[in-house]
C-alpha positions as CSV (number, residue, x, y, z in Angstrom):
1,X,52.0,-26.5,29.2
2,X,51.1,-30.2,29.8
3,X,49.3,-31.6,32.7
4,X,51.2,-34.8,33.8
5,X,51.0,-37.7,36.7
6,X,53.5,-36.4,39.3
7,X,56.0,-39.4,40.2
8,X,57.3,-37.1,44.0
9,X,56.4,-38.6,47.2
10,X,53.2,-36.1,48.3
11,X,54.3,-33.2,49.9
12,X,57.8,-33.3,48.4
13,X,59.5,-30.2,47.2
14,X,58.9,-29.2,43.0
15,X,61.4,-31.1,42.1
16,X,61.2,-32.4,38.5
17,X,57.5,-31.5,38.1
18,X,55.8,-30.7,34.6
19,X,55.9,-26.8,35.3
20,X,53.6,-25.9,31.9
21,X,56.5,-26.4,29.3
22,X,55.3,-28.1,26.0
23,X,58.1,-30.5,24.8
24,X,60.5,-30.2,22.3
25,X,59.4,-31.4,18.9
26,X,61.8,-33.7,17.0
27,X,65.6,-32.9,17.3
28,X,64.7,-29.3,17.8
29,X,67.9,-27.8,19.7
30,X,67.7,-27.1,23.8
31,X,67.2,-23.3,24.0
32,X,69.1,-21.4,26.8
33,X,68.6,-18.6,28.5
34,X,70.9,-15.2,28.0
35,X,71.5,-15.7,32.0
36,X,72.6,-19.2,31.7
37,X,75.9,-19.0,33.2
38,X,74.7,-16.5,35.7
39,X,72.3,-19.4,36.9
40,X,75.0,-22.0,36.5
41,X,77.6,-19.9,38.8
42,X,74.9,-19.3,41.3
43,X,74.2,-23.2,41.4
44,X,70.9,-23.9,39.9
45,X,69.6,-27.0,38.8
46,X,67.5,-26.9,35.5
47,X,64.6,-28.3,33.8
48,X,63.3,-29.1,30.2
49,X,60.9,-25.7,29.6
50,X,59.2,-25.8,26.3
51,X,62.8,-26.8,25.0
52,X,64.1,-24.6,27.2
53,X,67.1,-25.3,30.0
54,X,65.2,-23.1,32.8
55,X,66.4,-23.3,36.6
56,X,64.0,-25.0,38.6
57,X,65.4,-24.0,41.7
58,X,68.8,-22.8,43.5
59,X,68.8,-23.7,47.1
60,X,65.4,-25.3,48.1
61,X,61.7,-24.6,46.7
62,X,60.4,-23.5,50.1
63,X,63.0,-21.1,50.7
64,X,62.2,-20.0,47.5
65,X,58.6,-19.5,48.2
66,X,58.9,-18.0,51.6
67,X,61.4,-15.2,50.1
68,X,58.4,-13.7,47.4
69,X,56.1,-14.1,50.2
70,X,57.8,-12.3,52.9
71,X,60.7,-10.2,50.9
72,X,61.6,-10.8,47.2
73,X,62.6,-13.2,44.8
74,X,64.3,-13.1,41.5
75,X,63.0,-14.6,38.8
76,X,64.5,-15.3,35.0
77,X,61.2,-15.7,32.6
78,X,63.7,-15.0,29.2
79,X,61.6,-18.3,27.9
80,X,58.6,-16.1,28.0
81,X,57.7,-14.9,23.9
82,X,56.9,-11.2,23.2
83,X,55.1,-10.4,20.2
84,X,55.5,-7.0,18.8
85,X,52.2,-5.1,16.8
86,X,52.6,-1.8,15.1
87,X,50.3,0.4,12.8
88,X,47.5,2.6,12.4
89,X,45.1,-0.4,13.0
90,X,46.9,-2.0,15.6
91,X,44.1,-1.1,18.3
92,X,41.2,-2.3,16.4
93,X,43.1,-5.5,15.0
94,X,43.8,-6.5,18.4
95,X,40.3,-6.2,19.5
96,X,39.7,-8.5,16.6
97,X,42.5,-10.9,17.3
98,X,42.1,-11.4,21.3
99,X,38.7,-11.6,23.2
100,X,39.0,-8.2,25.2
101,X,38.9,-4.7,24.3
102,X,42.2,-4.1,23.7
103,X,41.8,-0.8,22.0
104,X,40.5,1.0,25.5
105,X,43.8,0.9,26.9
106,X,45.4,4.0,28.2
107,X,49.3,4.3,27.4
108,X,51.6,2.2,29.4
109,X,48.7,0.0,30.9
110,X,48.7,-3.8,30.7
111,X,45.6,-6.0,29.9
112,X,45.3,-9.7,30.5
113,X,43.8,-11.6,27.7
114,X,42.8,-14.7,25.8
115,X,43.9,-16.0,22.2
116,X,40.7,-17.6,21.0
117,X,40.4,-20.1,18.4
118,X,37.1,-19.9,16.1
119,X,35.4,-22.8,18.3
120,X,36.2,-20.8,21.6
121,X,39.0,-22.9,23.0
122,X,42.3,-21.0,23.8
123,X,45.2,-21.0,22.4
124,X,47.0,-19.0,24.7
125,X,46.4,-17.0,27.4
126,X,48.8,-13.4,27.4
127,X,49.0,-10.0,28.8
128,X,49.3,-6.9,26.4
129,X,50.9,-4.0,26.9
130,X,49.9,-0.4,25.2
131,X,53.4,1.3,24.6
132,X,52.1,3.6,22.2
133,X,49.3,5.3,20.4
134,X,50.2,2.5,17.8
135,X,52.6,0.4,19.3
136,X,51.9,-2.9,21.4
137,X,53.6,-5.2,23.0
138,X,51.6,-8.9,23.4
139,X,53.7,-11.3,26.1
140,X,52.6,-14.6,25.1
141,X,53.6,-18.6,26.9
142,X,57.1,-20.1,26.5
143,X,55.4,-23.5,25.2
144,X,52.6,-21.5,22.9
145,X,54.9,-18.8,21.4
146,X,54.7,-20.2,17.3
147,X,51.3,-21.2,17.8
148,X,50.4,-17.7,19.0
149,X,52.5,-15.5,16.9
150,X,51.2,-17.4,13.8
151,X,47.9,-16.9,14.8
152,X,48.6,-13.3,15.1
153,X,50.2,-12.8,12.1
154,X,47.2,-15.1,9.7
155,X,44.9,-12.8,11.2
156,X,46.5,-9.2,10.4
157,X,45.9,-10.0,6.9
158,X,43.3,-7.0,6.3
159,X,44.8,-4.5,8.9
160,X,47.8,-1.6,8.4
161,X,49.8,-3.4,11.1
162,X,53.2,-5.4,11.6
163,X,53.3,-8.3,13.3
164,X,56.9,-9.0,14.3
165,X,58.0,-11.9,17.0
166,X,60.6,-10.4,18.9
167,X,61.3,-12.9,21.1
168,X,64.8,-14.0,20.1
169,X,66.2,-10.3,20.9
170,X,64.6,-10.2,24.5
171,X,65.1,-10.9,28.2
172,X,62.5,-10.5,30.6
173,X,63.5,-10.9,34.3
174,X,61.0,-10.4,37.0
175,X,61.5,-9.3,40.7
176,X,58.4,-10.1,42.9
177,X,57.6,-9.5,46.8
178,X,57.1,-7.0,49.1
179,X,60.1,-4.9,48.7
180,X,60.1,-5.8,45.1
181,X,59.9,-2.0,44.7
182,X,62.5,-0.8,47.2
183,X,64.6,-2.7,45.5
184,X,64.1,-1.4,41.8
185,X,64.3,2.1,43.5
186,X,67.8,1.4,44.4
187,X,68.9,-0.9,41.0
188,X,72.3,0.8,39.6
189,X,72.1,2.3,36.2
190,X,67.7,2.0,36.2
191,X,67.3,5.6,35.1
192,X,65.2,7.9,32.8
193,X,61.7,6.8,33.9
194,X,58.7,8.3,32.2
195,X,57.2,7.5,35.5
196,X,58.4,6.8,38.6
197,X,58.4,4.1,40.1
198,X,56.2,4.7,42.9
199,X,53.1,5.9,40.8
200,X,53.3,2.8,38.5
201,X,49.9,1.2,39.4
202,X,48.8,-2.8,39.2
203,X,49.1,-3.7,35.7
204,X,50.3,-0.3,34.5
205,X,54.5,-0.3,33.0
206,X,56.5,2.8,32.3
207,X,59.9,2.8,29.8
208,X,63.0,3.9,30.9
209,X,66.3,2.9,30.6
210,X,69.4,0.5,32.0
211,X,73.1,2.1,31.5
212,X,72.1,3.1,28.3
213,X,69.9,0.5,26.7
214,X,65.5,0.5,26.6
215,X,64.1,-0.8,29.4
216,X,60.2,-1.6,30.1
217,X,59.2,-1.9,33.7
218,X,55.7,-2.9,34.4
219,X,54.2,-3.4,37.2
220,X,52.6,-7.4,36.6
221,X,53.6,-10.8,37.8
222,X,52.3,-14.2,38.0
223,X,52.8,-14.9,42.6
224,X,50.3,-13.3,43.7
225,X,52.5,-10.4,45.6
226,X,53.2,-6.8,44.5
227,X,56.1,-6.8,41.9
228,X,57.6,-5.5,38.5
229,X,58.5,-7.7,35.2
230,X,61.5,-5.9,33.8
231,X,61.7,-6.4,29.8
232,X,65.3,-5.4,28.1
233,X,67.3,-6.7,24.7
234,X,68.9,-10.0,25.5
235,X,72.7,-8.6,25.6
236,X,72.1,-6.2,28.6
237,X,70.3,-9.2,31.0
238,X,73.5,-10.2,33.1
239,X,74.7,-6.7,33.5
240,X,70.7,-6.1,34.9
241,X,70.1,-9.1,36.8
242,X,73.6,-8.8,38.7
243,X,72.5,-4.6,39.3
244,X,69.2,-6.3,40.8
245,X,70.9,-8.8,42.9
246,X,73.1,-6.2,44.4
247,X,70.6,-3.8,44.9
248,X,68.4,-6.6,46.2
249,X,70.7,-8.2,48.8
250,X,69.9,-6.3,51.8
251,X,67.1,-6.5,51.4
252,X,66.6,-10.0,51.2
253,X,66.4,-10.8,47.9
254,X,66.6,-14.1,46.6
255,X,67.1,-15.5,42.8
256,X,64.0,-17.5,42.4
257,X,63.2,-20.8,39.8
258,X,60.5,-22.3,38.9
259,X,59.0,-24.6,40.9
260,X,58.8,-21.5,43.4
261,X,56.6,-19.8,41.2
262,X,54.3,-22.9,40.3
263,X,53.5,-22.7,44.3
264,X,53.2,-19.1,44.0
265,X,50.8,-18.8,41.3
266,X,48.6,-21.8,42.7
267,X,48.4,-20.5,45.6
268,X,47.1,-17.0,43.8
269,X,44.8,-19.1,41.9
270,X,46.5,-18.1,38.6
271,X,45.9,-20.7,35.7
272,X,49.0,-22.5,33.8
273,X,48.3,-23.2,30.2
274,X,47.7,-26.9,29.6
275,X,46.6,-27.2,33.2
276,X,44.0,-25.1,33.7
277,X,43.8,-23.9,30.6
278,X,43.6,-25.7,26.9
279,X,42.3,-25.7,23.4
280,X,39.1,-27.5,24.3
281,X,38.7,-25.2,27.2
282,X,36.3,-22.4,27.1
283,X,37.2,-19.4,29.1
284,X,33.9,-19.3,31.4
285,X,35.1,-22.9,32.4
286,X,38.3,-21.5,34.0
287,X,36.1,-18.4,35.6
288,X,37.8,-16.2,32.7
289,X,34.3,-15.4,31.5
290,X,35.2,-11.8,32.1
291,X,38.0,-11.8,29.7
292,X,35.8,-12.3,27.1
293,X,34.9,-9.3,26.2
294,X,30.9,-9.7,24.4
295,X,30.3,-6.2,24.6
296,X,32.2,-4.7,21.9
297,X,31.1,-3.6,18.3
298,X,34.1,-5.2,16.6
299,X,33.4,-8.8,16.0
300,X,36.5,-10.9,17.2
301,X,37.9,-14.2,16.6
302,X,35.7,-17.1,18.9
303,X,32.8,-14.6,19.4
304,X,30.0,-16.8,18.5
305,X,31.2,-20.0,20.4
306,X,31.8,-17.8,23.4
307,X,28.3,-16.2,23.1
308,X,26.9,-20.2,22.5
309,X,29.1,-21.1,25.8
310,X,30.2,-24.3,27.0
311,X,27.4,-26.9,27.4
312,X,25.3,-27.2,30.6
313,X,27.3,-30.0,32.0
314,X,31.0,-28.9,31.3
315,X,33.5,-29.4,34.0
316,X,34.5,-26.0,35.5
317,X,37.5,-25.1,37.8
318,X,37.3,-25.3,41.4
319,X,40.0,-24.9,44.2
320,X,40.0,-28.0,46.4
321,X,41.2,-27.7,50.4
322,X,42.3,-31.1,52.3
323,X,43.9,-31.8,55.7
324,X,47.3,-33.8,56.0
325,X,50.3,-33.4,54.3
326,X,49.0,-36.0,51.4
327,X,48.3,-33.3,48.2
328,X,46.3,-34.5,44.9
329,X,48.9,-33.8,41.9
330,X,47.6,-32.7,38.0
331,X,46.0,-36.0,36.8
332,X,44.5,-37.6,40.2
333,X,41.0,-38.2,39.7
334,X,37.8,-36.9,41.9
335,X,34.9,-38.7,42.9
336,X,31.6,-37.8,44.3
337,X,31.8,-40.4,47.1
338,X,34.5,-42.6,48.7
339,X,32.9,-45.9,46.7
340,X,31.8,-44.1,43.2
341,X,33.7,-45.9,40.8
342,X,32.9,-43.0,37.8
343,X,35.0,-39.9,37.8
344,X,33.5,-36.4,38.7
345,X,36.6,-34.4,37.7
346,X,40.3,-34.5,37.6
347,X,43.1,-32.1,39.6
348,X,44.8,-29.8,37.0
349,X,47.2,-28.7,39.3
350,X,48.1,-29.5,43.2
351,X,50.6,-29.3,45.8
352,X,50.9,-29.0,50.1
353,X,51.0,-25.0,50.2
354,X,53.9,-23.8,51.9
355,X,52.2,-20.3,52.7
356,X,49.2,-22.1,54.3
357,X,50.4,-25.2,55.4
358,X,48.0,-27.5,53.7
359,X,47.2,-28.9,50.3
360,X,45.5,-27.2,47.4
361,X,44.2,-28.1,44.3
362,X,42.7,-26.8,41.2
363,X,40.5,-29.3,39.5
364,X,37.6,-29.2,37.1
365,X,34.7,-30.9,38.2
366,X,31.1,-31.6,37.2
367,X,28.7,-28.1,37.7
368,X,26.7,-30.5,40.5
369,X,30.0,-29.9,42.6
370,X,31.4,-27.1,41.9
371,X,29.5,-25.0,45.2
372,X,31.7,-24.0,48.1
373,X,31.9,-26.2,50.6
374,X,31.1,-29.1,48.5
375,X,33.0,-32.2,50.0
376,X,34.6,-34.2,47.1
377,X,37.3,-37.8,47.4
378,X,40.4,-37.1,45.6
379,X,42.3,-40.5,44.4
380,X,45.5,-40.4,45.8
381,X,47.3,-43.5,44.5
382,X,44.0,-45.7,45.6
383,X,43.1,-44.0,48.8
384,X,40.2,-41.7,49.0
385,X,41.1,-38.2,50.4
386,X,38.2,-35.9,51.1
387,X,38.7,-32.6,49.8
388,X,36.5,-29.5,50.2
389,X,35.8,-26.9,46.9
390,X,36.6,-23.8,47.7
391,X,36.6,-20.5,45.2
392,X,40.0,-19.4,44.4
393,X,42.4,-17.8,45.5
394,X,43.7,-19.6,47.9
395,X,45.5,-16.6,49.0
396,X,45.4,-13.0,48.9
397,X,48.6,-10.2,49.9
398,X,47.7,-8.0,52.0
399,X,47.7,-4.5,50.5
């Protein structure tokens, strides 16, 4: 997931943006979706997604925003890779594997976590799922899924587990927004939950089952409102999308691309790998710190790079606020003053927020600036814009 110079007028919709897809390497085949022609019938125009043909939007990116905010969207995130692990060891090799303490979890809960490599950068960023006593599913990025499922499987070599990428057989569709729920309550043929709905806490999933076939439900997203990521075999997806839809409709549900849920996410502060997030990144750069779990017994994959740290004068992430309508886009470059000519950071990702009305920025810059309230000049094609730092998020749901 690439950061790249955006080429739109400021302030224009997501239109052909670099959305976090890696490119397609060589004359590797375009990749579609199981719900291609659903998208095609419904109108969507597409984009290039880690070799993927993904719709980027349907009717208009704001109308796509404003529907997650304020009722539901529905998104297709079949690009997304899922990475099964099974065996007696799979809860200690995963705490040996990823940076957190992965063997903790409770059944059905969800963990977010990093893929380290031995020098502490990240290879991917992922959310795990504990299906099972033994049994886990780890949801990895569109663009990183051979990098991470390769990693995974080189370093099961001493554990009693199986390492199997799934990702060819699944779907994964997400519905996301206030009445994400109500809607799921009322899907045709969603049946058979081993919890329901309504007691499936943030970042906890419970199976069940869609006219027949396995169904995972969890309760997780990437927009920063209250919604559920619905994971089924790729043969069922139209039959569950179009029993979502219906069920949705009155309620105001909307099919969702991406460039909604770029806006979504940075206005939830959410990194994208290759924007925020890289191989030369280190996770306390990005404020993921946390992730990294120090405290257990197990040693794990990047442990002593992350206990060494990044250096006393690496960049680290920042939101950046501005007035206008005139937004700093992933590559514009920051400066301390409106005359310095050196560079005190660069915007990984930016855009004029249609939930605030204003534009927003995520950017590492140099520890000196990094303190709230810090005023900074973002280089907008020449001109100087003052920006204010800001921690993130830029928004928070109201619960």
């Amino acid at each position: 997931m690439t950061p790249a110079t955006d080429p739109r007028p400021d302030g224009a919709d997501l239109g052909d943006a670099d959305l976090g897809g890696s490119a397609r390497g060589g004359s590797a085949p375009m990749r579609f979706s199981p719900l291609h022609s659903v998208h095609v019938a419904q109108g969507a125009g597409f984009t290039d997604f880690a070799g993927w043909q993904m719709p980027v939007r349907y009717t208009s990116d704001l109308a796509e925003h404003h529907a997650v905010r304020n009722t539901a969207g529905l998104f297709d995130l079949s690009h997304m890779a899922e990475i099964m692990v099974d065996g007696a060891d799979a809860a200690v090799y995963l705490d040996y594997a990823l940076a957190g303490r992965i063997s903790g979890l409770a059944l059905g809960q969800a963990k977010y976590s990093l893929l380290l490599n031995p020098a502490g950068g990240i290879i991917d960023d992922l959310v795990v799922y504990r299906l099972a006593e033994q049994s886990f599913l780890v949801v990895a990025n569109a663009g990183n899924r051979f990098q991470a499922a390769a990693a995974l499987a080189q370093r099961s070599a001493r554990f009693n587990v199986q390492v199997v990428d799934r990702s060819d057989e699944c779907a994964l569709v997400a519905v996301q927004g206030p009445r994400a729920r109500e809607i799921l309550a009322t899907t045709a043929g969603v049946s058979d939950l081993t919890t329901p709905l309504d007691e499936v806490k943030y970042y906890r999933s419970t199976l069940a089952t869609f006219t027949g076939h396995p169904l995972l439900i969890a309760r997780t997203g990437y927009t920063g409102e209250d919604g559920f990521e619905l994971y089924i075999r790729a043969d069922a997806a139209v039959a569950l999308w179009e029993a979502i839809a219906e069920a949705g409709g009155p309620h105001g549900l909307v099919p969702a691309g991406l460039a909604s849920r770029d806006t979504l996410r940075l206005e939830a502060g959410m990194p994208l790998y290759g924007h925020e997030l890289a191989l030369d990144t280190f996770p306390a750069q990005a404020g993921l710190g946390g992730v990294v779990d120090l405290s257990k017994e197990t040693d794990f994959i990047g442990r002593a790079a992350s206990e060494e740290g990044p250096s006393a004068d690496a960049p680290v992430l920042v939101g950046l606020v501005s007035a206008g309508r005139r937004a700093g886009r992933a590559g514009y470059g920051i400066h301390a003053t409106p005359e310095a000519a050196e560079s005190a950071g660069v915007i990984t990702s930016g855009a004029l927020s249609p939930t605030l009305g204003h534009p927003i920025a995520m950017a590492y810059v140099a520890p000196a600036l990094a303190r709230p309230g810090t005023q900074v000049f973002i280089d907008v094609r020449g001109n100087r814009i003052p920006a204010a730092v800001t921690s993130l998020p830029f928004y928070k749901r109201q619960k």
